[in-house]
N, C-alpha and C positions, 0 to 999 in steps of 0.2 A: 504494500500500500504506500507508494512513492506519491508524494504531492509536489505540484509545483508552486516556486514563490514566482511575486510579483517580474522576476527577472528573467524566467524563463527555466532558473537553476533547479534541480531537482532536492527537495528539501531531506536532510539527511537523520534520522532519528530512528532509535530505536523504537520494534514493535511493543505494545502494551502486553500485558499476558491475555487479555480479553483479544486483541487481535490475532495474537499467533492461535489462540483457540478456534475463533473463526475461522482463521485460514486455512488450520487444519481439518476443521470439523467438513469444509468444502471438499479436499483433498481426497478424501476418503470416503469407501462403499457402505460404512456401517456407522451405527447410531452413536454420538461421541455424547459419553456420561459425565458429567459434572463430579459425582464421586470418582470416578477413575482419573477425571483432570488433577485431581489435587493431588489424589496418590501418586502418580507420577511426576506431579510440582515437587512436591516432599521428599520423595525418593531419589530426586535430580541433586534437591540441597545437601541432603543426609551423604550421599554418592562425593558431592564436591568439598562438603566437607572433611572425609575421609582424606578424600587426597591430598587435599591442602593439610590437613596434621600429619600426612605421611612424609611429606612434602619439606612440611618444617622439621621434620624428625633428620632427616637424609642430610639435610642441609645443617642442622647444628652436629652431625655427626662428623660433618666434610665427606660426607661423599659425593653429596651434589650442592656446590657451593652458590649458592642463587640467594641474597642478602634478603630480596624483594620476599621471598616465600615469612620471611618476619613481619612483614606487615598485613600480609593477603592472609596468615595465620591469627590474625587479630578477627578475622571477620569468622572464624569456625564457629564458637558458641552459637551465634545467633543464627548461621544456617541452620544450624540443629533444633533450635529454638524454632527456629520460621517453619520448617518440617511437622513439626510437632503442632504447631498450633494449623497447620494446615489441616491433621489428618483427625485432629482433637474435638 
């Protein structure tokens, strides 16, 4: 869902999660469940958050020295958090 501005530029923004549902729920031959929406919103977060604390694990070890995974590891709790409240 690309809009144009007044300039003719194509305006650049991230989907809504209400649009990428839409756009998926078009996509596809079968009936898309709002319960299933979440669980799988939830399970995206719970997923990324796993990584990102494996992530900062490897990396305070030195085995995979990436400084950045110290701060993108600040956002774990509350992926887990936002999961939970999704499925809750």
């Amino acid at each position: 869902m690309q809009r144009s501005s007044a300039q003719g530029y194509l305006d650049a923004r991230p989907l809504t999660p209400d649009e990428i549902i839409k756009a998926y729920a078009r996509s596809v031959t079968f009936p898309v469940s709002p319960d299933e929406i979440r669980w799988f919103r939830a399970f995206a977060g719970y997923r990324f958050g796993v990584i990102t604390c494996f992530n900062v694990m490897l990396h305070r070890r030195g085995k995979r020295i990436d400084p950045q995974w110290e701060d993108t590891g600040l956002s774990a709790p509350r992926m887990f958090e936002r999961g939970l409240e999704l499925i809750g």
